[in-house]
C-alpha positions as MATLAB code, in Angstrom:
seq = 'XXXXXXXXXXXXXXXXXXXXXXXXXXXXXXXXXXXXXXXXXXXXXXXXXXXXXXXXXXXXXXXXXXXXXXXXXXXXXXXXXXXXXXXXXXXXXXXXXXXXXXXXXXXXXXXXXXXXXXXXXXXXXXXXXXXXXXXXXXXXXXXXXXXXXXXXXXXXXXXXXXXXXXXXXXXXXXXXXXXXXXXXXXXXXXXXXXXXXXXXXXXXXXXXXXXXXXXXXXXXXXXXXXXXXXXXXXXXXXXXXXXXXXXXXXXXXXXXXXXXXXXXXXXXXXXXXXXXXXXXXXXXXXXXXXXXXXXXXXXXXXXXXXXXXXXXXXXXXXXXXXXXXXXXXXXXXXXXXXXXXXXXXXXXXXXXXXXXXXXXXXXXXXXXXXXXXXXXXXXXXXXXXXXXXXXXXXXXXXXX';
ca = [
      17.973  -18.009   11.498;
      19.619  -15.447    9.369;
      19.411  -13.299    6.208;
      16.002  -12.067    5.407;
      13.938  -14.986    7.776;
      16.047  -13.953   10.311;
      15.259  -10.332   10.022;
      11.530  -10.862    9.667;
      11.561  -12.440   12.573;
      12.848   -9.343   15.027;
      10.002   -7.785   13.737;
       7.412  -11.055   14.483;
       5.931   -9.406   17.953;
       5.920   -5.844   16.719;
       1.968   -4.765   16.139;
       0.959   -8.053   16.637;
      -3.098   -7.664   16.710;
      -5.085   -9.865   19.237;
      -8.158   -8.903   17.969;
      -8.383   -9.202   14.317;
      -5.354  -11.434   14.152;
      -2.137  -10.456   11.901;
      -0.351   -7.163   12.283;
      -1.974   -3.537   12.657;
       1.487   -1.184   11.790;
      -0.281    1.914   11.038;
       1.743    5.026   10.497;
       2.923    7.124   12.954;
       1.333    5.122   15.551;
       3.260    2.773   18.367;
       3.862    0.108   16.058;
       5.090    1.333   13.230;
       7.080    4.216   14.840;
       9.072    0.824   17.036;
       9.551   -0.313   13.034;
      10.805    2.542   12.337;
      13.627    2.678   15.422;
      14.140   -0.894   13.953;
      15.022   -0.229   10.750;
      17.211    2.967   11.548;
      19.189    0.331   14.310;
      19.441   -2.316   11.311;
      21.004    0.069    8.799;
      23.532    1.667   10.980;
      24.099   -1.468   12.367;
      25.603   -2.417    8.386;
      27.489    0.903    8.315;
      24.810    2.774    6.223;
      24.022    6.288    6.772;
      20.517    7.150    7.478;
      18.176   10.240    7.337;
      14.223   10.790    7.425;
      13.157   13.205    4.434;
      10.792   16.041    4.947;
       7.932   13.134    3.972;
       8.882   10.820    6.804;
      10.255    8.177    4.504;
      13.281    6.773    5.590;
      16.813    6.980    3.425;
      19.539    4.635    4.581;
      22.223    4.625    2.317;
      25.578    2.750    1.091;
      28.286    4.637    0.541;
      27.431    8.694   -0.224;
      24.048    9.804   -0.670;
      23.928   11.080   -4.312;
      21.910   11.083   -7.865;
      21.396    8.520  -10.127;
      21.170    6.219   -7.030;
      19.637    2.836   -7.177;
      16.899    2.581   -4.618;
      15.548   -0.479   -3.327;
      12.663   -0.771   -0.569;
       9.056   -0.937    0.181;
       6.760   -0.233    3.609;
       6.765   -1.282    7.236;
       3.227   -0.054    7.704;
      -0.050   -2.282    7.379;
      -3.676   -2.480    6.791;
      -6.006   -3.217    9.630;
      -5.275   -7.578   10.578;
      -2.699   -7.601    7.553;
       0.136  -10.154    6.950;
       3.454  -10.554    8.159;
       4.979   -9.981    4.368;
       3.304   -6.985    2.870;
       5.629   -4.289    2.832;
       8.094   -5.829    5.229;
       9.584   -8.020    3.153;
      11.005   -5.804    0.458;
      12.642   -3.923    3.194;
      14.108   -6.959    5.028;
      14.959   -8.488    1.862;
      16.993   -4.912    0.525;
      19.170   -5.146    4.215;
      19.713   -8.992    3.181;
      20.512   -7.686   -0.482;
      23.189   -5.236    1.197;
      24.171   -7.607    3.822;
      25.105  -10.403    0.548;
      26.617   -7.663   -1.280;
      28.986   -6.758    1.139;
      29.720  -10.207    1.779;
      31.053  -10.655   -1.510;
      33.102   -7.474   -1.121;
      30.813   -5.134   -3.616;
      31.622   -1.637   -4.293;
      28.600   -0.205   -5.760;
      29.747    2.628   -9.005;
      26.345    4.005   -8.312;
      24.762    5.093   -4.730;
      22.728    2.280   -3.592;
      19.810    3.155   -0.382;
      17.290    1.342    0.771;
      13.918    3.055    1.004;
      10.922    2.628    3.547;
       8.191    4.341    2.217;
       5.242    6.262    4.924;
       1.524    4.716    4.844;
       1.685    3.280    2.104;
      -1.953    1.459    2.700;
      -3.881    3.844    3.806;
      -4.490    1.975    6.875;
      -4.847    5.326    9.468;
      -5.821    7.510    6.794;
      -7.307    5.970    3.925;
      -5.052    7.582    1.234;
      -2.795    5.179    0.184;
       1.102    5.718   -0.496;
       1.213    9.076    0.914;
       5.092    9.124    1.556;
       5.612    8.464   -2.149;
       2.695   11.055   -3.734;
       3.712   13.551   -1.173;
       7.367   13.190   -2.613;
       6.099   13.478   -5.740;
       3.800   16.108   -5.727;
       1.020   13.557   -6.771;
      -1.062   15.052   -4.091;
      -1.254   18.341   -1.690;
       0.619   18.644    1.394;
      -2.705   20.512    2.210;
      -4.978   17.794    1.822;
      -2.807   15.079    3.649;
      -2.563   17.204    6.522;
      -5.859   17.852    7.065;
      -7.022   13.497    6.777;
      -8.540   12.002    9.820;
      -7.861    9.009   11.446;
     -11.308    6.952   12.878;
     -10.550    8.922   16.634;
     -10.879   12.061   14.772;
      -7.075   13.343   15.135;
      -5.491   14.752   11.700;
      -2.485   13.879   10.122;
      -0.509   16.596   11.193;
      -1.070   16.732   14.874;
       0.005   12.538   14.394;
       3.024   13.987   12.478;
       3.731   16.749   14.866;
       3.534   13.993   17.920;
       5.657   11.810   16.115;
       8.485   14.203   15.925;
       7.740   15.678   12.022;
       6.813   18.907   11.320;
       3.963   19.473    9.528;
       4.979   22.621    7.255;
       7.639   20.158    5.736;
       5.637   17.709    4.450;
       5.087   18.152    0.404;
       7.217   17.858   -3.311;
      10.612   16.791   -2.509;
      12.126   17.293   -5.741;
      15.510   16.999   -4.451;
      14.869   13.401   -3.106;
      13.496   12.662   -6.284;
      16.177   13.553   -8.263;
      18.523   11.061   -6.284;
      16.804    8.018   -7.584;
      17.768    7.159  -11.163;
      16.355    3.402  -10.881;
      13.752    2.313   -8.412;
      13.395   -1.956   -7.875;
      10.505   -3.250   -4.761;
      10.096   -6.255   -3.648;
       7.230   -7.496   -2.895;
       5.667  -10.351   -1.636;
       3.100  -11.800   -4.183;
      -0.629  -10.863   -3.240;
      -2.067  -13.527   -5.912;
      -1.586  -16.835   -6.729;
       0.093  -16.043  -10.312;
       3.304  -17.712   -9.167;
       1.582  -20.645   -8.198;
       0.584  -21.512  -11.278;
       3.368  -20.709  -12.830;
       5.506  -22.624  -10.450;
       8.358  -20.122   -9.870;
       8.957  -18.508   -6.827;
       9.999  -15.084   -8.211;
       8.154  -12.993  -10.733;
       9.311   -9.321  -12.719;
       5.935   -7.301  -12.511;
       4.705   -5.528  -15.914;
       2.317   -3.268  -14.746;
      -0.382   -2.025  -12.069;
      -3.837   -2.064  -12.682;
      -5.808    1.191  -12.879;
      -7.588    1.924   -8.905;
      -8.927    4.093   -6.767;
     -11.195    4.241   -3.480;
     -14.604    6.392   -3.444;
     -16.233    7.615   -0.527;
     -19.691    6.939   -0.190;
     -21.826    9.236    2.402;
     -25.372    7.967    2.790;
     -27.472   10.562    5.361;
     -30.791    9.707    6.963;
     -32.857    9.941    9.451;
     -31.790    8.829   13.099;
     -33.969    7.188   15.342;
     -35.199    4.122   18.105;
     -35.010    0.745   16.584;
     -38.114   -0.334   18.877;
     -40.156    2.692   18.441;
     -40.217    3.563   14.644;
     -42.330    1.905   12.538;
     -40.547    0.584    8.995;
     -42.835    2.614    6.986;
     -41.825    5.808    9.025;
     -38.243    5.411    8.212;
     -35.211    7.168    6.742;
     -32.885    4.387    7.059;
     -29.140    5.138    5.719;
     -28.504    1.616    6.000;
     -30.516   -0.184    3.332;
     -29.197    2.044    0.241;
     -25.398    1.547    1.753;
     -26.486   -2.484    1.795;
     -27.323   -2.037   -1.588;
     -24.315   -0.024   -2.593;
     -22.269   -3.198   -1.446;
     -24.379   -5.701   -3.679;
     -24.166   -3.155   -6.341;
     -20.550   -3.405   -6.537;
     -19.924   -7.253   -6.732;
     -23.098   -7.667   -9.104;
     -21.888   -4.555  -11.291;
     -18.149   -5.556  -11.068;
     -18.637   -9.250  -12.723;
     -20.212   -7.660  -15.666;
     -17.229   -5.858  -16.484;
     -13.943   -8.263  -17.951;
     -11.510   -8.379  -14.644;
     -12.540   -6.032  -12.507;
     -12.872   -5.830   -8.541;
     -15.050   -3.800   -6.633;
     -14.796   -4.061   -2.732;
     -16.622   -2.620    0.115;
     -14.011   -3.317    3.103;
     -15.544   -0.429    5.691;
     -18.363    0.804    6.862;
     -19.180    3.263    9.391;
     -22.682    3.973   10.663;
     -23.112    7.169   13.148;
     -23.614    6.988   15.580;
     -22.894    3.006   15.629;
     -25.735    1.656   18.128;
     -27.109   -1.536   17.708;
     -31.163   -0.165   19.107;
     -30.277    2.959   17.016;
     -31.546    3.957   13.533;
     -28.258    5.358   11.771;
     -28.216    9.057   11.071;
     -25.393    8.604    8.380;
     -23.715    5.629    6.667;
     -19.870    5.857    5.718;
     -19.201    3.474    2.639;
     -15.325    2.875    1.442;
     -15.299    1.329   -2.234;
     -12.583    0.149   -4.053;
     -12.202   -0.453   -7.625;
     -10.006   -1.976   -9.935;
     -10.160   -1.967  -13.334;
      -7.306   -3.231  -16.323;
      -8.289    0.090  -18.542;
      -8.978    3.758  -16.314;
     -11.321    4.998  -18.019;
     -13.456    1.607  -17.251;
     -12.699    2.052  -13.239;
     -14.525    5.455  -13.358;
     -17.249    4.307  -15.844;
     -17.447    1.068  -12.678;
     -18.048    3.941  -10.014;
     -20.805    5.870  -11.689;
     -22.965    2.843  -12.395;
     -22.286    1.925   -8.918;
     -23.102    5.338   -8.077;
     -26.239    5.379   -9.573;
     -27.805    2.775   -8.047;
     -26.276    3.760   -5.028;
     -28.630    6.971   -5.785;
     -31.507    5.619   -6.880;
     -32.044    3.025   -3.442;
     -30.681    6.584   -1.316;
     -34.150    8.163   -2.953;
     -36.533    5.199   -2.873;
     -35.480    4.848    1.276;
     -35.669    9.139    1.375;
     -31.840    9.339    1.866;
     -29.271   11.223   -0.013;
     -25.977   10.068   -0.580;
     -22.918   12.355   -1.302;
     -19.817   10.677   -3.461;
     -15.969   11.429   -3.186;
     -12.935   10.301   -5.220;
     -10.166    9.572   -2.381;
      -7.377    8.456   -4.267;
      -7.100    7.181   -7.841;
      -3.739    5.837   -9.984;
      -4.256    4.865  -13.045;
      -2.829    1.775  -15.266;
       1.233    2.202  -14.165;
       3.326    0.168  -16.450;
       6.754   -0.544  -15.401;
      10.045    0.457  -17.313;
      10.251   -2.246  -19.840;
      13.649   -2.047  -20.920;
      14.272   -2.353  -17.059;
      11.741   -5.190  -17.347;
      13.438   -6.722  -19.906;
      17.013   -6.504  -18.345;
      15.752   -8.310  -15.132;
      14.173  -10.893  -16.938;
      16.808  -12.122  -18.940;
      19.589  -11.488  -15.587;
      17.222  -13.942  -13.616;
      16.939  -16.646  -15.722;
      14.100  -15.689  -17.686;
      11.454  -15.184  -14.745;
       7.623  -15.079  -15.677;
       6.037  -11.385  -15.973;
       2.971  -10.748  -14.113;
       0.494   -7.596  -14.141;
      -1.192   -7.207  -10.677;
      -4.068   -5.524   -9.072;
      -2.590   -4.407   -5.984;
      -1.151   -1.253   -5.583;
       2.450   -0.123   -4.597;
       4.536    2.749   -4.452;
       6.505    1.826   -7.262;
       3.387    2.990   -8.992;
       3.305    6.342   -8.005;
       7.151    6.929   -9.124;
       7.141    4.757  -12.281;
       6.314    7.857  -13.986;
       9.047    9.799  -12.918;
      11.619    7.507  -13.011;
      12.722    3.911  -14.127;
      10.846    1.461  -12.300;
      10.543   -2.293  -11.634;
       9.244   -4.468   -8.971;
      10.196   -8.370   -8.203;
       7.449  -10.637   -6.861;
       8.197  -13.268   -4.513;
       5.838  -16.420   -4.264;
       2.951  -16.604   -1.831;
       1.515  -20.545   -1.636;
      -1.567  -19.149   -0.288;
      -2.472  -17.015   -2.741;
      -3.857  -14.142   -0.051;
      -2.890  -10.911    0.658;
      -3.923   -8.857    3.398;
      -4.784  -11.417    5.879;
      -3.097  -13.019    8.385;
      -3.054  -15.973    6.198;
      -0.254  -14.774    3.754;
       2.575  -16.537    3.391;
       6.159  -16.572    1.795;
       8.210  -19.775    1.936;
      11.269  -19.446    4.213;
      13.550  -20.921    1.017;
      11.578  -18.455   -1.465;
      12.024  -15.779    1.210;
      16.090  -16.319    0.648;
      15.986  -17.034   -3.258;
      14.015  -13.262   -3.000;
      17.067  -11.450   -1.270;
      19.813  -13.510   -3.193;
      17.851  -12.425   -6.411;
      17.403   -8.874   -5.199;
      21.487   -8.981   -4.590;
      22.003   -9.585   -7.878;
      19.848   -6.800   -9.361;
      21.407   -4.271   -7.271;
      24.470   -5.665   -8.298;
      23.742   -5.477  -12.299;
      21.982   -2.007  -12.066;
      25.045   -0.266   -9.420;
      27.926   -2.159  -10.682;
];
């Protein structure tokens, strides 16, 4: 096996999860640090230098490091049980891009690197593409820092174990200015291509979302000795919160709400929470409907926290709002691949977070399962190729 299959699978044991199934790569723990040597072996391996930014994303590059560069890339990292293609594949995909490239005796007239982007899910710290916003400026260095992980520990003192130092971390705008065109890869989390019957797709844009944090705070107490009428339970107005969202969401034209954690403290099962922990996240075509989403959610949320004698305290996390790709870079790719079918999406990437600041596009490659973030998603082995090959010749087009 060889190219981009072959590649995928060095990486098939690495985070492998027994419990949930599928892969837990979180950042800056065992896992994903291994991906991390991996990549950095692969790259230098095809004669590409290599260098970690003050962000922790990883640079490797062809030829001289320089501006105007076109970048390529995506993630290694994963959510909790995700799939073996989400994130990986762009990255496998931009070696195979360099690997045909080469092949073929290409001298790019442009620098060419291939990015890998730092938790880009969220899946350690909730916040999602924190190498990218951090590089950007899109969010503090101060805030990032101070996240916690489920076992309590911060980012930084992960960062500082992992070899970074934390005063680094924030605005790169030296980075930035390197990349003149930015094109991910990225396995299809839909089943768009499906019914389209292609097995690549040019994205158009990114849906407006963001993820809300949802404290509920009662009253703890024995499951055997307190009578119902005596309680402050945390749990029935976070129950609600989660019915709230799906009955609230399919009012609204195309929109997703998800609750995908909860945590109850102090998490026994004869025990009476003290506080409920509710993630939500929320998707919405338009931005100003994805906050509009939230505060009816909110205040029902409210109103079952004060019928049960609870309070509940709300936090924005993260939001991005609607990011629509270059489309003149759009167009271009289109028309060099054959006129491939445009999709929107509601999954986020970090292509959205620099499609402001510079030209952006993103490539889609077919999923036949239509599911994302499970260990049930899927890319063709023959799609997985026709992805890379494709991906060679849009590196080719935008560098030569």
């Amino acid at each position: 096996m060889s190219g981009a299959n072959g590649l995928l699978a060095e990486i098939a044991r690495v985070g492998a999860d027994p419990a949930r199934g599928g892969y837990s790569r979180h950042v800056f723990a065992p896992a994903e640090l291994e991906l991390r040597e991996w990549f950095v072996a692969a790259a230098r391996e095809r004669g590409l230098s290599v260098h970690t930014d003050r962000n922790a994303n990883i640079w490797a590059w062809l030829g001289e490091p320089g501006p105007n560069a076109v970048v390529t890339g995506s993630h290694l990292d994963s959510v909790p049980g995700g799939g073996a293609f989400d994130g990986p594949l762009g990255v496998v995909s931009a070696l195979a891009a360099v690997d045909e490239l080469r092949a073929h005796g290409f001298s790019p007239r442009r620098p060419l690197a291939v990015v890998v982007f730092a938790e880009e899910e969220g899946g350690r710290y909730g916040v999602p593409c924190l190498g990218s916003r951090l590089l950007t400026g899109a969010i503090s260095p101060e805030r990032v820092l101070a996240l916690r992980d489920g076992a309590g520990d911060t980012f930084a003192d992960a960062a500082q174990a992992a070899g970074f130092d934390p005063q680094y971390f924030g605005p790169d705008a030296e980075t930035l200015r390197c990349i003149g065109t930015f094109v991910e890869l990225h396995v299809e989390q839909g089943r768009g291509l499906i019914h389209l019957d292609s097995p690549i797709a040019v994205g158009s844009a990114i849906i407006a979302h963001g993820r809300w944090r949802f404290s509920f705070s009662g009253q703890g107490n024995h499951a055997g000795t307190t009578l119902l009428a005596d309680r402050r339970d945390p749990m029935l107005p976070a129950a609600e919160l989660v019915a709230a969202a799906r009955r609230l969401a399919a009012s609204v034209p195309d929109a997703r709400a998800t609750v995908g954690r909860i945590v109850p403290t102090p998490g026994g099962t004869n025990v009476i929470a003290s506080r409920v922990d509710v993630w939500l996240d929320a998707r919405v075509p338009e931005p100003g409907d994805v906050h509009e989403l939230v505060r009816e959610i909110a205040e029902q949320a409210g109103a079952a926290a004060e019928a049960e004698g609870c309070t509940v305290e709300v936090r924005e996390e993260s939001f991005e709002g609607t990011a629509a790709f270059d489309p003149a870079l759009r167009d271009e790719l289109v028309q060099l691949l054959d006129d491939a079918p445009v999709l929107p999406t509601g999954a986020g990437h970090d292509a959205a977070v620099l499609a402001p600041h510079v030209p952006t596009a993103m490539l889609y490659v077919r999923n036949p399962s239509g599911i994302s973030h499970s260990p049930e998603e899927y890319a063709e082995p023959g799609d997985i190729d026709h992805g890379a090959r494709e991906l060679a010749r849009v590196l080719k087009r935008l560098a030569g």
